[in-house]
C-alpha positions as CSV (number, residue, x, y, z in Angstrom):
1,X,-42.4,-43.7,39.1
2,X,-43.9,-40.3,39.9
3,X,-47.8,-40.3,41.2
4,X,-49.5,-37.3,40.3
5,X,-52.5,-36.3,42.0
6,X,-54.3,-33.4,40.6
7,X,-53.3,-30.0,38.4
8,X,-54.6,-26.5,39.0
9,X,-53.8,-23.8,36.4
10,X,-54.7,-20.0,37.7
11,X,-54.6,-17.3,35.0
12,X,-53.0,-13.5,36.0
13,X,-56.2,-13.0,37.6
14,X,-55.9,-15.3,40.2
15,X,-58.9,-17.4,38.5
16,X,-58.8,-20.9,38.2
17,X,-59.3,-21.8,34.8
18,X,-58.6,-25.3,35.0
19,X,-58.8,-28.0,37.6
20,X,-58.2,-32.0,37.0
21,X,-57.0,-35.1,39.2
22,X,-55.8,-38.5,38.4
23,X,-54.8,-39.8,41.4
24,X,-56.2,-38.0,44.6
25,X,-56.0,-39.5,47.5
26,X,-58.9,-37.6,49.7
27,X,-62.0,-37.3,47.9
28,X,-64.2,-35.3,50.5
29,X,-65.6,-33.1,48.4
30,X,-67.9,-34.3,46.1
31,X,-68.2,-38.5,44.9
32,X,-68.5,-37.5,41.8
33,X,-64.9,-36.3,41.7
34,X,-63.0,-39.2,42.5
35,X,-62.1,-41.5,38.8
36,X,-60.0,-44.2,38.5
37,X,-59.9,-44.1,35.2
38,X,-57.2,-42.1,33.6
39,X,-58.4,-42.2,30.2
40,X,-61.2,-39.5,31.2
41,X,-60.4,-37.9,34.5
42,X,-62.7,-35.0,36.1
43,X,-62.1,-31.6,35.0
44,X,-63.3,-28.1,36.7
45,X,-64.5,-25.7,35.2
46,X,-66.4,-27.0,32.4
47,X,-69.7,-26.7,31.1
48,X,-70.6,-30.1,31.9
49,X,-69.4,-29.7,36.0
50,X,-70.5,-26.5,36.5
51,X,-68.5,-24.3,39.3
52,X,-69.5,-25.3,42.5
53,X,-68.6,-24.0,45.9
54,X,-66.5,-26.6,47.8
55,X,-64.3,-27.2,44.2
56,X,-64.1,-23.0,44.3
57,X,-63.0,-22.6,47.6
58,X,-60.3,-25.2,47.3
59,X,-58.9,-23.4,44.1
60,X,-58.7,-20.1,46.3
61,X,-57.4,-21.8,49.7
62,X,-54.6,-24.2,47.1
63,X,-53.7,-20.3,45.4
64,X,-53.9,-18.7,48.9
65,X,-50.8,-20.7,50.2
66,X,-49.0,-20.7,46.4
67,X,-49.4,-17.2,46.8
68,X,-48.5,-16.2,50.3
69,X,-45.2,-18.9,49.9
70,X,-43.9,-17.0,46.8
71,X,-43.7,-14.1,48.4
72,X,-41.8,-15.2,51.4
73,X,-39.2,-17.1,49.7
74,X,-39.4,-13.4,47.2
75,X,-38.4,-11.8,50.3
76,X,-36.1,-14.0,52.2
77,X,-34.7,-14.2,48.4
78,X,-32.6,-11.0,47.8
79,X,-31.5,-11.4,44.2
80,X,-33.4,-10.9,41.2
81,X,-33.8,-14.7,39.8
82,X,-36.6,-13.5,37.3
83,X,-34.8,-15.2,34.2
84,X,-38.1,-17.5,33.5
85,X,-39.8,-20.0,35.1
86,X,-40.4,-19.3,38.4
87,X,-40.0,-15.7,40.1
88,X,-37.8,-15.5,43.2
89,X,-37.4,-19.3,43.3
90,X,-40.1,-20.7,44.6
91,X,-40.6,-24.3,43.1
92,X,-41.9,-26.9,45.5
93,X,-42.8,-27.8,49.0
94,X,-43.8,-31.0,50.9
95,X,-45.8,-32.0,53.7
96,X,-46.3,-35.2,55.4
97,X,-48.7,-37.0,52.5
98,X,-47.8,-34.9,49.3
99,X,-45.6,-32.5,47.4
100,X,-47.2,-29.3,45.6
101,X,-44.8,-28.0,43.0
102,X,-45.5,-24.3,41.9
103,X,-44.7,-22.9,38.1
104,X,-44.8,-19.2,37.1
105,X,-44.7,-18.7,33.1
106,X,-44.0,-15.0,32.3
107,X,-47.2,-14.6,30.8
108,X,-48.5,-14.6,34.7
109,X,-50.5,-18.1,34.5
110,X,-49.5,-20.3,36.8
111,X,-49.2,-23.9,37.3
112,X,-49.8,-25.9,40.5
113,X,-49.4,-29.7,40.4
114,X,-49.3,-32.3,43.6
115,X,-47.1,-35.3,43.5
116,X,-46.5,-37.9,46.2
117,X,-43.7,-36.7,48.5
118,X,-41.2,-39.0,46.7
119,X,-41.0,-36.8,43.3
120,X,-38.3,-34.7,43.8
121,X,-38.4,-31.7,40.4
122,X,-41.8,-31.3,38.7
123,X,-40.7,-28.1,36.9
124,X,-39.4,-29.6,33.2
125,X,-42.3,-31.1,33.5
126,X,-44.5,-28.0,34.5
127,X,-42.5,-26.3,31.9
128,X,-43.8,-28.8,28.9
129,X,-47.2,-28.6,29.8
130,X,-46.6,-24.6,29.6
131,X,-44.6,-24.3,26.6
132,X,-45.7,-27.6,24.6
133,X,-49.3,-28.3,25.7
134,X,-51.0,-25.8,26.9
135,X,-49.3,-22.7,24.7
136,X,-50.2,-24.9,21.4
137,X,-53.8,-26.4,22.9
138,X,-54.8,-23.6,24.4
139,X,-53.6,-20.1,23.6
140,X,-53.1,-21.0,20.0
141,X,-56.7,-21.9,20.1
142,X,-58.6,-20.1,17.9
143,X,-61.7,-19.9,19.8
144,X,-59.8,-19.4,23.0
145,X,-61.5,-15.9,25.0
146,X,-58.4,-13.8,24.4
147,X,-60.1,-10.5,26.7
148,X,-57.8,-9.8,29.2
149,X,-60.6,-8.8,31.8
150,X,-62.3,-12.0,31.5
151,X,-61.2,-14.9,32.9
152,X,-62.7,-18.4,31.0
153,X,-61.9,-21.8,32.2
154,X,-60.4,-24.0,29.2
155,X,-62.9,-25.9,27.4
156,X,-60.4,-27.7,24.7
157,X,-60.8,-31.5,24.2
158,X,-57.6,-32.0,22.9
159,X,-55.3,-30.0,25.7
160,X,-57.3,-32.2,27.6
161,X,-56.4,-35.2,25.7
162,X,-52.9,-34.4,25.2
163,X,-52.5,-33.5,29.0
164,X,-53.9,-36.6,29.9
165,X,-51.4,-39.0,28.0
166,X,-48.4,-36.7,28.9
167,X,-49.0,-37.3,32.8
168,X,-49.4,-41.1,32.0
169,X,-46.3,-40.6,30.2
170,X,-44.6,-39.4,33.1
171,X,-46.5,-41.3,35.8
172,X,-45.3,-45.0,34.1
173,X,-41.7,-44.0,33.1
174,X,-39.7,-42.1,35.6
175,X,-37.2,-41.4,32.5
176,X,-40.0,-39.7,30.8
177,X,-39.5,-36.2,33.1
178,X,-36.1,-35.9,32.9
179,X,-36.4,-36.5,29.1
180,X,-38.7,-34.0,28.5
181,X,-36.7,-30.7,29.7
């Protein structure tokens, strides 16, 4: 069984554009933030939870060590390994009360999920909510803001929807990641 805590998703910019939890374990932030109900759990940014400034500095500190890890396993890494997925390698680390798993798409968004420390391999499952959720949900959106200089959080009810079901998918059946790469 995997626990999954919270998803961030940062576009090239280094904005992040989307923000929910299922399962967090520390809710100092805000009250409002903490569901227990995984049919609707709380989602930053949106127009309905404005940004606010403990839920933005988080996103910046959570891309701040993404970031600064990447490129030390890119320099302690000397081959190329840029065949998709994630640049120079860089896929997960743990600490003593959870594990943050990192995926790059080429396109330069990037995906940051946290997982108890027991899940071992979050990226087929990263790589689905890339390729099969968020590329149809989201980019395929019509309405989606396709400027490049503007970064927009995701406002879709249905990547929303379909993100939600797919992580209780994977949270109730431990067969459910490895059948989905």
């Amino acid at each position: 069984m995997v626990v999954v805590y919270n998803l961030y998703i940062f576009d090239r910019y280094c904005e992040c554009i989307f923000y929910t939890e299922w399962n967090r374990p520390n809710t100092h932030l805000t009250s409002t933030r903490h569901s227990t109900d995984l049919s609707r759990p709380p989602v930053w940014p949106s127009a309905q939870s404005p940004r606010n400034t403990p839920m933005e500095e988080e996103a910046k500190l959570v891309y701040g060590v993404v970031f600064s890890t990447r490129n030390i396993i890119n320099k302690l890494n000397s081959k190329d390994s840029s065949k998709g997925g994630n640049p120079g390698g860089f896929l997960s680390f743990a600490t003593n009360t959870y594990r943050l798993h990192y995926y790059e798409a080429l396109s330069g968004v990037k995906f940051v999920i946290t997982t108890d420390v027991a899940t071992n391999n979050m990226e087929p499952a990263l790589d689905m909510i890339y390729k099969n959720i968020y590329v149809e949900y989201v980019v395929k959106n019509p309405l989606f803001c396709v400027d490049p200089n503007v970064s927009s959080p995701i406002e879709n009810d249905y990547f929303r929807a379909v993100l939600n079901n797919y992580i209780k998918e994977i949270s109730t059946s431990s067969s459910a990641l490895s059948a989905s790469a």
